[in-house]
PDB file as gemmi writes it, atoms N, CA and C in Angstrom:
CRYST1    1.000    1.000    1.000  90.00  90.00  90.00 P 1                      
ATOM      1  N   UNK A   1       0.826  -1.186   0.000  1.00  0.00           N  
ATOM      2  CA  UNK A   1       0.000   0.000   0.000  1.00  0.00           C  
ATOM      3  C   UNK A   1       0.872   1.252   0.000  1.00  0.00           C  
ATOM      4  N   UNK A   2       1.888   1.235   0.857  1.00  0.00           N  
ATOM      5  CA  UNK A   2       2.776   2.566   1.091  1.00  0.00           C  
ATOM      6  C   UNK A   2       3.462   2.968  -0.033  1.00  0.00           C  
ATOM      7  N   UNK A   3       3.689   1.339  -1.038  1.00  0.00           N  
ATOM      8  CA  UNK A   3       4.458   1.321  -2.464  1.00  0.00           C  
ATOM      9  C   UNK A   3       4.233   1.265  -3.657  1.00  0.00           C  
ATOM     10  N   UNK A   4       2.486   1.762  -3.130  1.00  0.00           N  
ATOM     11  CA  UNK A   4       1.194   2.120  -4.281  1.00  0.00           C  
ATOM     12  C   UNK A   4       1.412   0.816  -5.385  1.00  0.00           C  
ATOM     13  N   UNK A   5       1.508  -0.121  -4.559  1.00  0.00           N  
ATOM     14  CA  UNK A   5       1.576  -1.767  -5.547  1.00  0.00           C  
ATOM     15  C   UNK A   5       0.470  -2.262  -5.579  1.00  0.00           C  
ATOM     16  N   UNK A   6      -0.830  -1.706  -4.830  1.00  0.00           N  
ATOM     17  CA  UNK A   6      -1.885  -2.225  -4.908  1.00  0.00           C  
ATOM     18  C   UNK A   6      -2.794  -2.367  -6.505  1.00  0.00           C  
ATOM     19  N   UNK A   7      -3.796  -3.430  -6.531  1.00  0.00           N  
ATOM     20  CA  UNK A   7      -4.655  -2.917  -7.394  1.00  0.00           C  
ATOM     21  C   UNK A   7      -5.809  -2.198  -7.622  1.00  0.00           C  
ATOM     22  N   UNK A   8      -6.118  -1.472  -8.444  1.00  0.00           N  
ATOM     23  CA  UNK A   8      -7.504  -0.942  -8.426  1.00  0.00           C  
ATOM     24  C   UNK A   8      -7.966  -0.982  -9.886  1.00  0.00           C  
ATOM     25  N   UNK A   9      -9.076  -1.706 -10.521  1.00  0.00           N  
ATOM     26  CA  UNK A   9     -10.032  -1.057 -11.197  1.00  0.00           C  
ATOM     27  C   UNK A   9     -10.364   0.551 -11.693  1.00  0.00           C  
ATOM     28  N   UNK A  10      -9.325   1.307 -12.609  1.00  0.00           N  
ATOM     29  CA  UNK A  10      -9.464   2.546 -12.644  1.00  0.00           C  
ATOM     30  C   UNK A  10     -10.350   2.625 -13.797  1.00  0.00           C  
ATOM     31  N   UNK A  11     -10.955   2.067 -14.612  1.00  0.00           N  
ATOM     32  CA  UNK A  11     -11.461   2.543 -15.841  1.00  0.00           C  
ATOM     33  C   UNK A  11     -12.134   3.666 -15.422  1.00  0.00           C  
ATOM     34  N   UNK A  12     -13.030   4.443 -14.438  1.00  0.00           N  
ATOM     35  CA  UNK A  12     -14.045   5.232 -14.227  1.00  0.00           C  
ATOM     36  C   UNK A  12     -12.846   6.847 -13.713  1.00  0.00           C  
ATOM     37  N   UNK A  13     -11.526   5.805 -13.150  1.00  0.00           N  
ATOM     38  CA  UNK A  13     -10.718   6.910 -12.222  1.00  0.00           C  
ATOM     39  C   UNK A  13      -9.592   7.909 -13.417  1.00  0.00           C  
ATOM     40  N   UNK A  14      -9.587   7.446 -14.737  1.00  0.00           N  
ATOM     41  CA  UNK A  14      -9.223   7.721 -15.491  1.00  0.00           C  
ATOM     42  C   UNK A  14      -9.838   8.864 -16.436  1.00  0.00           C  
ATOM     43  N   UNK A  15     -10.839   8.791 -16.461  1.00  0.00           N  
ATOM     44  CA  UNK A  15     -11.932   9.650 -17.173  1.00  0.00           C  
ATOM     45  C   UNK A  15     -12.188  10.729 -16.210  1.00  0.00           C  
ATOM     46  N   UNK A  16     -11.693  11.253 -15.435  1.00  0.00           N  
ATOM     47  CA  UNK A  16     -12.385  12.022 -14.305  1.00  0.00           C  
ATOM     48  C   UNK A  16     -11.307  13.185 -14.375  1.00  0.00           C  
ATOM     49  N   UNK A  17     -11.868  14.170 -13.016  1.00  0.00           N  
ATOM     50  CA  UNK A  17     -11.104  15.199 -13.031  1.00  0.00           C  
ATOM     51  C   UNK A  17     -10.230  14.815 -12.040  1.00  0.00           C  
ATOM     52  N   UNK A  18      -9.553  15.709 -11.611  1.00  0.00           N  
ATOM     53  CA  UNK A  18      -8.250  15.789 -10.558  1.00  0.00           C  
ATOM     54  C   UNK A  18      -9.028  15.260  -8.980  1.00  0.00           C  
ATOM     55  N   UNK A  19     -10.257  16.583  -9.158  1.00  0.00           N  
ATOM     56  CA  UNK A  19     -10.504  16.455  -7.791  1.00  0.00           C  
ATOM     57  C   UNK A  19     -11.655  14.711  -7.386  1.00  0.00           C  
ATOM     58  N   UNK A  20     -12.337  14.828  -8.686  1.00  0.00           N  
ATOM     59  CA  UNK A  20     -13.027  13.408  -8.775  1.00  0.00           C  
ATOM     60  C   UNK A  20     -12.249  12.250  -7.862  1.00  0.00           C  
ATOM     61  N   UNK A  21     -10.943  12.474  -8.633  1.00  0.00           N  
ATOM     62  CA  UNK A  21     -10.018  11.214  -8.473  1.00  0.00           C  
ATOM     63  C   UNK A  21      -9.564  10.947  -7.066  1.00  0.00           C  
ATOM     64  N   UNK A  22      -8.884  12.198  -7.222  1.00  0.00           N  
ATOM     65  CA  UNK A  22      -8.648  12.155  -5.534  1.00  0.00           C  
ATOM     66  C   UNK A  22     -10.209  11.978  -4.131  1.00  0.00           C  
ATOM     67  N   UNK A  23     -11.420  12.145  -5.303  1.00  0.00           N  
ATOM     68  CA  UNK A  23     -12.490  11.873  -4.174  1.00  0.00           C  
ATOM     69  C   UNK A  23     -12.732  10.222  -4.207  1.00  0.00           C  
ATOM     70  N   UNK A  24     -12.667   9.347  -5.016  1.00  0.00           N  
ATOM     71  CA  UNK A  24     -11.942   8.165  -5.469  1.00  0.00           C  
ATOM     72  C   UNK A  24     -11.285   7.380  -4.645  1.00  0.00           C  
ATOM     73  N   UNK A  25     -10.204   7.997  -4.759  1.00  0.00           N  
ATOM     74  CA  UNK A  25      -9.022   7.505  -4.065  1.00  0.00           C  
ATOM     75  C   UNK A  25      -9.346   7.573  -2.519  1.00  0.00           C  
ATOM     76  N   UNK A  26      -9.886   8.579  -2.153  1.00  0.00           N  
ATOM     77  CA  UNK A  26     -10.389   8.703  -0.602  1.00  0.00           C  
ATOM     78  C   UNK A  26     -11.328   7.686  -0.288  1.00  0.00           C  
ATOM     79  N   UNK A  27     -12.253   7.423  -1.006  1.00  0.00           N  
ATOM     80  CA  UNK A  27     -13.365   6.401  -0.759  1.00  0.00           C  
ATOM     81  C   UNK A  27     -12.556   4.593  -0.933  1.00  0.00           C  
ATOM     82  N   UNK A  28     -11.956   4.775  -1.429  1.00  0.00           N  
ATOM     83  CA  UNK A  28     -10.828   3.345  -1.970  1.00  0.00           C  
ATOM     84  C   UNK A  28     -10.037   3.394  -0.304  1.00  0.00           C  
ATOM     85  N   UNK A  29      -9.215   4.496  -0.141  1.00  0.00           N  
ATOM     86  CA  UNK A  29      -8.513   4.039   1.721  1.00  0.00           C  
ATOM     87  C   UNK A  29      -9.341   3.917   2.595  1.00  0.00           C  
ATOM     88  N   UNK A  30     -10.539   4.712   2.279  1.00  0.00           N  
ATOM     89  CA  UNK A  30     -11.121   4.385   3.254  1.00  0.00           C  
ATOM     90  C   UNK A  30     -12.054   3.110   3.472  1.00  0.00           C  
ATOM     91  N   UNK A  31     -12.333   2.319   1.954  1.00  0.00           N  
ATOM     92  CA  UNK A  31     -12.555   1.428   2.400  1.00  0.00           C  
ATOM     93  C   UNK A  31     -11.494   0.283   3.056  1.00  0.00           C  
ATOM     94  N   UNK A  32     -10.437   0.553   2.739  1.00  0.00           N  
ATOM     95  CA  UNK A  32      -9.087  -0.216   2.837  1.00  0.00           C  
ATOM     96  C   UNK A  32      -9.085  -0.186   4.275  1.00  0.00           C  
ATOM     97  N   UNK A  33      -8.623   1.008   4.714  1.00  0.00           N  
ATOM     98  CA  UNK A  33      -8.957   1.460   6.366  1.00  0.00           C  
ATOM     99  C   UNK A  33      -9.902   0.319   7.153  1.00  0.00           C  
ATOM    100  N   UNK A  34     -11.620   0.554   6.962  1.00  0.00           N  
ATOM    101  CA  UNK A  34     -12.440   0.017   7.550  1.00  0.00           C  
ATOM    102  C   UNK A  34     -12.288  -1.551   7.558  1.00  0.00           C  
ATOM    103  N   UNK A  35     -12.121  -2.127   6.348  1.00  0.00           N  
ATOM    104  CA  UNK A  35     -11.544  -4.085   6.537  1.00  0.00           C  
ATOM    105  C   UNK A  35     -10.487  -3.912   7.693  1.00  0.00           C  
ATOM    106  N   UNK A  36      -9.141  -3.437   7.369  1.00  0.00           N  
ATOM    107  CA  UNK A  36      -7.939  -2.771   8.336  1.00  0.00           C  
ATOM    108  C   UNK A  36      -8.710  -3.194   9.607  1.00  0.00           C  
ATOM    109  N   UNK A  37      -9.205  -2.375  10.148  1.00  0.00           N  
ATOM    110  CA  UNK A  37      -9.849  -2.044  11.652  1.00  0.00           C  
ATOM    111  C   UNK A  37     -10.534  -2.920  11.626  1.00  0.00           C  
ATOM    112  N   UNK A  38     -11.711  -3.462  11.066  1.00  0.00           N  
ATOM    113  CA  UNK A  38     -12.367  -4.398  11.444  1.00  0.00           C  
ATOM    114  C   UNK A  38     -11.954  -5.795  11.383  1.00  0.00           C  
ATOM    115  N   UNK A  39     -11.083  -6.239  10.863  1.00  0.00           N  
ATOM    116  CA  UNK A  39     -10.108  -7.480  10.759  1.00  0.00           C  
ATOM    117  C   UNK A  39      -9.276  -7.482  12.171  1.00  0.00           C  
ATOM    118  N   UNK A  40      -8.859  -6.594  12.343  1.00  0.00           N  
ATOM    119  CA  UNK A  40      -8.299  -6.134  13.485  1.00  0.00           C  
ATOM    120  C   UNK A  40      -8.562  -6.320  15.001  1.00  0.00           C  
ATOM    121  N   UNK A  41      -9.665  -5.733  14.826  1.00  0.00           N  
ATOM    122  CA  UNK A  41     -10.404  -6.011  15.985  1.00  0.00           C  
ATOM    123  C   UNK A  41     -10.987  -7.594  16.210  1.00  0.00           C  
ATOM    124  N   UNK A  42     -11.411  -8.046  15.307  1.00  0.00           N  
ATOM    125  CA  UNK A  42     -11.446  -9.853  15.469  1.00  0.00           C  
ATOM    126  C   UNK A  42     -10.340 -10.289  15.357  1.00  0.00           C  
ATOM    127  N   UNK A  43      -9.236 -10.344  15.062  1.00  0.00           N  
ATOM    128  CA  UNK A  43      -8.460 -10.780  15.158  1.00  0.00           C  
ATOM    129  C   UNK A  43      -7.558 -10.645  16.723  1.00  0.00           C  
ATOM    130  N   UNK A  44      -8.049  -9.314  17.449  1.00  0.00           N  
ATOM    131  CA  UNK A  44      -7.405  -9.433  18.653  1.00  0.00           C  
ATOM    132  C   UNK A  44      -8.512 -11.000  19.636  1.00  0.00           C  
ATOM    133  N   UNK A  45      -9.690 -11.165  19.196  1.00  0.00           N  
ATOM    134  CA  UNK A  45     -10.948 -11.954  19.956  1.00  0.00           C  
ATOM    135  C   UNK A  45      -9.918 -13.430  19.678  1.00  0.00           C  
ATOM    136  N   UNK A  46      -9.555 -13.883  18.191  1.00  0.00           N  
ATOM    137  CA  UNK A  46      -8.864 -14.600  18.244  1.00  0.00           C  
ATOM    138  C   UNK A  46      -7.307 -15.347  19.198  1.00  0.00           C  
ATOM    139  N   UNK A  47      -7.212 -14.597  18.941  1.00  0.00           N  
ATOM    140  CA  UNK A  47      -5.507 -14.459  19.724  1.00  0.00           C  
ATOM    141  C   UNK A  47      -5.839 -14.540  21.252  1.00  0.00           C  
ATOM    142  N   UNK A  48      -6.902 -13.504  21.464  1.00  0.00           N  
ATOM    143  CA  UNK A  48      -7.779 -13.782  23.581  1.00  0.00           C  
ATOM    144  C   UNK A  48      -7.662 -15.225  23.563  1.00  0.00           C  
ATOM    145  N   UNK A  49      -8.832 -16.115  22.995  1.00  0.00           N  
ATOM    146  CA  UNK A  49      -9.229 -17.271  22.543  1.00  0.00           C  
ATOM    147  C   UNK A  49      -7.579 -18.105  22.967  1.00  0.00           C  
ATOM    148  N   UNK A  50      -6.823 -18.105  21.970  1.00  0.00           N  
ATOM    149  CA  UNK A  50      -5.847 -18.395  22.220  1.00  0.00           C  
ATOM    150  C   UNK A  50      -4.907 -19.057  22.942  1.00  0.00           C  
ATOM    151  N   UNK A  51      -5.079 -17.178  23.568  1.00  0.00           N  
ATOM    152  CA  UNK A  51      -3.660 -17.087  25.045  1.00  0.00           C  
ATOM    153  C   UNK A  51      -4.300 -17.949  26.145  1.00  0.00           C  
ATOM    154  N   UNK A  52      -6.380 -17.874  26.231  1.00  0.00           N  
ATOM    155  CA  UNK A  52      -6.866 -18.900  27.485  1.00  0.00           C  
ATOM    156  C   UNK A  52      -6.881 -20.133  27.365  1.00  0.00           C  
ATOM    157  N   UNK A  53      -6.636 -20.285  26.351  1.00  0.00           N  
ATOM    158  CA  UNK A  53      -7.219 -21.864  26.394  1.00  0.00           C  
ATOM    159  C   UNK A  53      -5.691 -23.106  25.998  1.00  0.00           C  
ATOM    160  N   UNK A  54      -4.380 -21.475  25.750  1.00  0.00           N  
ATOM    161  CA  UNK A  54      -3.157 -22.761  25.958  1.00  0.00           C  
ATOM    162  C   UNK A  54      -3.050 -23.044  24.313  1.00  0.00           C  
ATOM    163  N   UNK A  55      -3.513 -23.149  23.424  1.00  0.00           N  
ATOM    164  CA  UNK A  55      -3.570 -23.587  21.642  1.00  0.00           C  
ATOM    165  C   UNK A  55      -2.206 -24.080  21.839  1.00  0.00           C  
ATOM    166  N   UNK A  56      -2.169 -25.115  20.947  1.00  0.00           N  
ATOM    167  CA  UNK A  56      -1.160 -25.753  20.480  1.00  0.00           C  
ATOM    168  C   UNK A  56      -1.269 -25.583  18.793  1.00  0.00           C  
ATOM    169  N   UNK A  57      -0.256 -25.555  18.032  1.00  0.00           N  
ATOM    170  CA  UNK A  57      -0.304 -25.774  16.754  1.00  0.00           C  
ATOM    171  C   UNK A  57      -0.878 -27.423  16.260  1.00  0.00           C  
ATOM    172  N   UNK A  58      -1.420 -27.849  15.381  1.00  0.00           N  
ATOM    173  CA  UNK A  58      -1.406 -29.578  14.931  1.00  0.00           C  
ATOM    174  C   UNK A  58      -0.609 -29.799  14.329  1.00  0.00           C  
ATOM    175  N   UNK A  59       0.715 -29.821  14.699  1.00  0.00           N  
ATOM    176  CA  UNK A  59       1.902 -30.373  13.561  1.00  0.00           C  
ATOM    177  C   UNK A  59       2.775 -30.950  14.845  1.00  0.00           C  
ATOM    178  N   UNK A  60       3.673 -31.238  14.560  1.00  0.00           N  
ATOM    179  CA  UNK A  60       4.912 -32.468  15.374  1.00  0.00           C  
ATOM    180  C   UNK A  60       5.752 -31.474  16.566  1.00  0.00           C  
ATOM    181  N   UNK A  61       5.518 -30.119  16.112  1.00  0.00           N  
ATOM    182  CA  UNK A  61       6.166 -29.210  16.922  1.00  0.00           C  
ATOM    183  C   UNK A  61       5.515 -28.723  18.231  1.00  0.00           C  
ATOM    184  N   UNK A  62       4.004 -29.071  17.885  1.00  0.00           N  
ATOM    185  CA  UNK A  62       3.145 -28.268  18.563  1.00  0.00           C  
ATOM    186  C   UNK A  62       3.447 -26.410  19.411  1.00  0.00           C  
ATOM    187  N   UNK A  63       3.786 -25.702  18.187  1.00  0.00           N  
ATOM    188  CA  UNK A  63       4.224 -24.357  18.424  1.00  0.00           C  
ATOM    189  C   UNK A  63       2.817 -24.165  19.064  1.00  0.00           C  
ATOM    190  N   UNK A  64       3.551 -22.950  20.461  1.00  0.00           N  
ATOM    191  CA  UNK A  64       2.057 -22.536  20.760  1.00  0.00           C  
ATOM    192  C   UNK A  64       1.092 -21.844  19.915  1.00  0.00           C  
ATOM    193  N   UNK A  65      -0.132 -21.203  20.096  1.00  0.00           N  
ATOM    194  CA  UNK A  65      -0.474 -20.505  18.429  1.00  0.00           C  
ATOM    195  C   UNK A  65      -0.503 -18.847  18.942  1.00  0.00           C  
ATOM    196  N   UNK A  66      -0.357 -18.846  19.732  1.00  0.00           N  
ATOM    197  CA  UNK A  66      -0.148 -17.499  20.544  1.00  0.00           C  
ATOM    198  C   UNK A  66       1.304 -16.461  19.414  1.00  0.00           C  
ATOM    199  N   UNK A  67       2.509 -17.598  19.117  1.00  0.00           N  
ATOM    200  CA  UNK A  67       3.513 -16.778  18.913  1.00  0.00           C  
ATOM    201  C   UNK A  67       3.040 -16.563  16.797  1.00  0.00           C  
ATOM    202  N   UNK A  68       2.592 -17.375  16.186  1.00  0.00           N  
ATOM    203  CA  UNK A  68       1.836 -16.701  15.039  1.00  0.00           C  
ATOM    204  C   UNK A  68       1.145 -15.869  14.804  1.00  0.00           C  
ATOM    205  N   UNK A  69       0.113 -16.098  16.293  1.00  0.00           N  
ATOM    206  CA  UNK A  69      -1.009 -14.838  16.080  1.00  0.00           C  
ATOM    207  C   UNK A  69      -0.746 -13.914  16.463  1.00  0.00           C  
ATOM    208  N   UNK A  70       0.397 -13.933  17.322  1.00  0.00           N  
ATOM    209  CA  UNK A  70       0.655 -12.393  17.629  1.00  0.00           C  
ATOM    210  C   UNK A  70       1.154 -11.550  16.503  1.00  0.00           C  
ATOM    211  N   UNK A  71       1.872 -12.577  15.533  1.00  0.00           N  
ATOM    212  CA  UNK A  71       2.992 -11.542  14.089  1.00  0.00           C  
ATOM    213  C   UNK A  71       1.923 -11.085  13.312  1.00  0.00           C  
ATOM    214  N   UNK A  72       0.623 -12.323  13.016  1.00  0.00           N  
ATOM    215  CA  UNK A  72      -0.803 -11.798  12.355  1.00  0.00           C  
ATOM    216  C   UNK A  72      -1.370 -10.942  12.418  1.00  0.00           C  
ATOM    217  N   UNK A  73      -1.765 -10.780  13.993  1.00  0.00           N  
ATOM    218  CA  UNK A  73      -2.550  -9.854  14.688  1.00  0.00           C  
ATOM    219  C   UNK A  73      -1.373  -8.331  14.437  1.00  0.00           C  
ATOM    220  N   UNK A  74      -0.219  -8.364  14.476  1.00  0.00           N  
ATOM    221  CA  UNK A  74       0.383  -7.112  14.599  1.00  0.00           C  
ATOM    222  C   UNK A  74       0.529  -6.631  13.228  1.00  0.00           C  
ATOM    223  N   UNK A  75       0.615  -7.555  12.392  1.00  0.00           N  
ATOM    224  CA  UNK A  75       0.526  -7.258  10.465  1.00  0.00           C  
ATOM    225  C   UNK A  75      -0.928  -6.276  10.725  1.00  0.00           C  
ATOM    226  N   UNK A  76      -1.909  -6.767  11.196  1.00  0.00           N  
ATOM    227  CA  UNK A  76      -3.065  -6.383  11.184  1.00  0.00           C  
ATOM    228  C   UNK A  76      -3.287  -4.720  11.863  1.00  0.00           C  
ATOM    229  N   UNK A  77      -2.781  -5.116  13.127  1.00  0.00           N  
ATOM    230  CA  UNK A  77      -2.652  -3.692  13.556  1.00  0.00           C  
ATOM    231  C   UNK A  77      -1.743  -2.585  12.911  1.00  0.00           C  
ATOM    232  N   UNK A  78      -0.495  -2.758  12.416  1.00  0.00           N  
ATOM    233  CA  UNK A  78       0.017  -2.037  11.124  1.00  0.00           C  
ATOM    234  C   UNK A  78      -0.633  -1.570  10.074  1.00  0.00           C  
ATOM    235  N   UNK A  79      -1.252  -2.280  10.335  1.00  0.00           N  
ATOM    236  CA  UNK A  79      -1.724  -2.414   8.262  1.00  0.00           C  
ATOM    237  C   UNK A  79      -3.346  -0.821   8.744  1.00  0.00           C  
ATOM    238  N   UNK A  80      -4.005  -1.454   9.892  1.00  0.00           N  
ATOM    239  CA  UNK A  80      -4.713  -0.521  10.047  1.00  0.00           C  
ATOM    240  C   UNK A  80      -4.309   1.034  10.491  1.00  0.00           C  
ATOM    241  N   UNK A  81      -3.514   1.334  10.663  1.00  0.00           N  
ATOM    242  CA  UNK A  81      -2.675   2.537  11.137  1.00  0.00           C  
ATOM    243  C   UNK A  81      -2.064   3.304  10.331  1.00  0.00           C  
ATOM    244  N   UNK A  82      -1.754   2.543   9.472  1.00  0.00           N  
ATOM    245  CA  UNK A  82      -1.049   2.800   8.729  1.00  0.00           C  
ATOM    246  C   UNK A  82      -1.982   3.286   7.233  1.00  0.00           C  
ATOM    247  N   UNK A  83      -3.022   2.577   7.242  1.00  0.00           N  
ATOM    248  CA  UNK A  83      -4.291   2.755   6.128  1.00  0.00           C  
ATOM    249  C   UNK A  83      -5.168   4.048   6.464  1.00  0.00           C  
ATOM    250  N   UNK A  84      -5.372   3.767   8.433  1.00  0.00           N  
ATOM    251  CA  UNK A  84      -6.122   5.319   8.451  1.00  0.00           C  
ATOM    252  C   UNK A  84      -5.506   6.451   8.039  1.00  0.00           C  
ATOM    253  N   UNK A  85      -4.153   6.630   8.767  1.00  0.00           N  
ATOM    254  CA  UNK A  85      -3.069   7.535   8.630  1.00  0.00           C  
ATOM    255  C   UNK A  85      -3.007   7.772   7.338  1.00  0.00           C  
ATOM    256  N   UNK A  86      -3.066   7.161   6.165  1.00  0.00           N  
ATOM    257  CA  UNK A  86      -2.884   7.692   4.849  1.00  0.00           C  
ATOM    258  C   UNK A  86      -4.461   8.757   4.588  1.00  0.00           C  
ATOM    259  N   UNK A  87      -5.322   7.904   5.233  1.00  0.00           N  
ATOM    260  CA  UNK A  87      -6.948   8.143   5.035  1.00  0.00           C  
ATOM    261  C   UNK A  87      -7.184   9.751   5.598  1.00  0.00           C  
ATOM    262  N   UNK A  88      -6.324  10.085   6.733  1.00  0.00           N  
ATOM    263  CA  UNK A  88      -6.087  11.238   7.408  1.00  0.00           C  
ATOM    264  C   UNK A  88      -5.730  12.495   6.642  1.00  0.00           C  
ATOM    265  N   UNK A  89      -4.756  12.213   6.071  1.00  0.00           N  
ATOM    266  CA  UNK A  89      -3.756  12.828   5.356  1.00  0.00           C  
ATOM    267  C   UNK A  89      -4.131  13.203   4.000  1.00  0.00           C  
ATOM    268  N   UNK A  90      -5.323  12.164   3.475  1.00  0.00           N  
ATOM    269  CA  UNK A  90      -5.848  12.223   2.170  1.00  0.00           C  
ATOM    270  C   UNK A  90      -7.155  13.356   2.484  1.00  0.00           C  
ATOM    271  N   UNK A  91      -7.842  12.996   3.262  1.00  0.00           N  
ATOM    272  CA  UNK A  91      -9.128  13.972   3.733  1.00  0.00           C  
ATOM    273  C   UNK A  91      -8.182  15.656   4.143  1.00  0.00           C  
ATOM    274  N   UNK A  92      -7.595  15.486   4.456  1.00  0.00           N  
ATOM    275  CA  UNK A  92      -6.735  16.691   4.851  1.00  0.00           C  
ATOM    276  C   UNK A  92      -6.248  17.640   3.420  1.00  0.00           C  
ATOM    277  N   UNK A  93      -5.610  16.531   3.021  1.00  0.00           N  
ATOM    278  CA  UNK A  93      -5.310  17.896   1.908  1.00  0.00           C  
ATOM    279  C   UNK A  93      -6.677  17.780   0.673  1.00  0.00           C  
ATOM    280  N   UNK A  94      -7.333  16.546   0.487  1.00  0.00           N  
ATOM    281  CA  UNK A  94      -8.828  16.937  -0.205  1.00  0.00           C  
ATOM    282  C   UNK A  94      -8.935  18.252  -0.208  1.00  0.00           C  
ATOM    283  N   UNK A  95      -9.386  18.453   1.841  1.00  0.00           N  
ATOM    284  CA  UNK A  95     -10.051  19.923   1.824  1.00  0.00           C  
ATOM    285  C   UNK A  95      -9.421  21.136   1.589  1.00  0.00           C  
ATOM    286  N   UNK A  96      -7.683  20.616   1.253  1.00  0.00           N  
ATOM    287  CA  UNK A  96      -6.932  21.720   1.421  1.00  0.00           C  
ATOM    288  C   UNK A  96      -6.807  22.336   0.037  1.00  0.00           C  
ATOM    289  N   UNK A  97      -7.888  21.467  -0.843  1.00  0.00           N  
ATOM    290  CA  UNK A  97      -7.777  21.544  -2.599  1.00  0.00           C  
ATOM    291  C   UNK A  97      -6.371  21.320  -3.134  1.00  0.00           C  
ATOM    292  N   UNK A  98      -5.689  20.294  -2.746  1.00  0.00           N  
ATOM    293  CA  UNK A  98      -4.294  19.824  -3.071  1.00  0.00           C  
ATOM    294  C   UNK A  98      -4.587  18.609  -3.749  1.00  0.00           C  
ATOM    295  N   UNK A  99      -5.208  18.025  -4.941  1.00  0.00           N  
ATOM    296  CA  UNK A  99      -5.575  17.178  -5.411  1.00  0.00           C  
ATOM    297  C   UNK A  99      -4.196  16.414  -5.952  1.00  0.00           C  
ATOM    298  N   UNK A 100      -3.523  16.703  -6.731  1.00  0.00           N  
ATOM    299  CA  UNK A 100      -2.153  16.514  -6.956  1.00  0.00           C  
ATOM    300  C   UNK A 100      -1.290  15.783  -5.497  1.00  0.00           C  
ATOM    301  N   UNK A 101      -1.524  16.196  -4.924  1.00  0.00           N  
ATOM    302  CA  UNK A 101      -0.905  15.435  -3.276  1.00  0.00           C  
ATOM    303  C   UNK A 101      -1.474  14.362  -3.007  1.00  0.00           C  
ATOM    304  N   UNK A 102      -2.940  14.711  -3.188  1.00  0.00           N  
ATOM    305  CA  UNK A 102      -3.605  12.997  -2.908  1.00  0.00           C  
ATOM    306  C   UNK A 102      -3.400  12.071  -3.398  1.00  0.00           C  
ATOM    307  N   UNK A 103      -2.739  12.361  -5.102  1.00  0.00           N  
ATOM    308  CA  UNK A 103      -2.765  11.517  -5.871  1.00  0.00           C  
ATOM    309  C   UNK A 103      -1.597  10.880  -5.243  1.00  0.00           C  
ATOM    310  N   UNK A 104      -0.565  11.721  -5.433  1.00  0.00           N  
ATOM    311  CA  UNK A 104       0.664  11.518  -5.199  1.00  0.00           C  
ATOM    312  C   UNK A 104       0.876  10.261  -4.321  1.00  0.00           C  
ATOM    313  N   UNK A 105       0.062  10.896  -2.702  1.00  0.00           N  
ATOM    314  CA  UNK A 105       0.254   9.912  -1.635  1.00  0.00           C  
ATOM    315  C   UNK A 105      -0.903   8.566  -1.478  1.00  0.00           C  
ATOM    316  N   UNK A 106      -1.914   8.563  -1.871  1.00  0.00           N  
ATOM    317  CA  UNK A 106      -2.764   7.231  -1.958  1.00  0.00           C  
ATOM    318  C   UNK A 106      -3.359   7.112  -3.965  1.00  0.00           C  
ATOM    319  N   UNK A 107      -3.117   7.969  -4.709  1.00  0.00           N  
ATOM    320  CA  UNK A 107      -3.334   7.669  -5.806  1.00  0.00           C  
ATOM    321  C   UNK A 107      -2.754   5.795  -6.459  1.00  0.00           C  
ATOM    322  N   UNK A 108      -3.106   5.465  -7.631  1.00  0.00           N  
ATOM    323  CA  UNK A 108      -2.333   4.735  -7.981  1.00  0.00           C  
ATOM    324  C   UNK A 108      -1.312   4.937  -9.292  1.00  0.00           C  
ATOM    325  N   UNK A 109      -0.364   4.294  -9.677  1.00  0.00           N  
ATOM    326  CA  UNK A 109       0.604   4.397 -10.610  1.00  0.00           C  
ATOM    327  C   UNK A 109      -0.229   3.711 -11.692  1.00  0.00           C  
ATOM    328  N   UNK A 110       0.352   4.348 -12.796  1.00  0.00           N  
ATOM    329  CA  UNK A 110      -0.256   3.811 -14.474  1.00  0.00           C  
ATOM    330  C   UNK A 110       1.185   2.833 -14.744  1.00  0.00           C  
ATOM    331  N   UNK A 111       0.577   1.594 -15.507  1.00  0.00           N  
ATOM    332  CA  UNK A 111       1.735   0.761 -15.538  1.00  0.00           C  
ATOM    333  C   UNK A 111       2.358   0.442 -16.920  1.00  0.00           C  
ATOM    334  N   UNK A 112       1.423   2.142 -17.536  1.00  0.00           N  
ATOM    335  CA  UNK A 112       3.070   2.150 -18.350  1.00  0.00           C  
ATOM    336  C   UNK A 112       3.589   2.947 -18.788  1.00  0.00           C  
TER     337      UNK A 112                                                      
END                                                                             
């Protein structure tokens, strides 16, 4: 996301104006954002689950499952922080009529 490697469906984002796009692009993090957070938040219920009840992995090692879900759960919490924070920053200069910036920072790249 930070390395604008994502995909998007632009046929509609192409035809548009500056500010369109960047209104676009805002509605795109922010849906990105909301999965983010809400993945997030179940995923901490998981990991609770977890830590009480002791989990073992089912393989020969029996890793606890505590030390996976924690790298999961923290991908997760990154990923949401990091998605609002762009989402922040995008609504911010929106209003600041800096359309060119939005692009810049949550827009996507043309691949060619």
């Amino acid at each position: 996301m930070l390395n604008h490697a994502h995909v998007r469906i632009d046929i509609l984002r192409v035809k548009t104006s500056e500010r369109v796009r960047s209104l676009l692009d805002l509605i795109s993090i922010a849906s990105v954002s909301f999965v983010a957070i809400y993945v997030a938040t179940k995923a901490i219920t998981v990991l609770e689950k977890s830590i009480k009840s002791g989990a073992l992995a089912n393989t020969a090692l029996e890793t606890p499952l505590i030390i996976p879900q924690s790298i999961w759960f923290a991908g997760w919490i990154w990923f949401a922080i990091s998605s609002t924070g762009l989402l922040i920053v995008g609504v911010y200069l929106f209003f600041k009529k800096r359309p060119e910036e939005v692009d810049s920072i949550i827009g996507v790249r043309a691949e060619a």
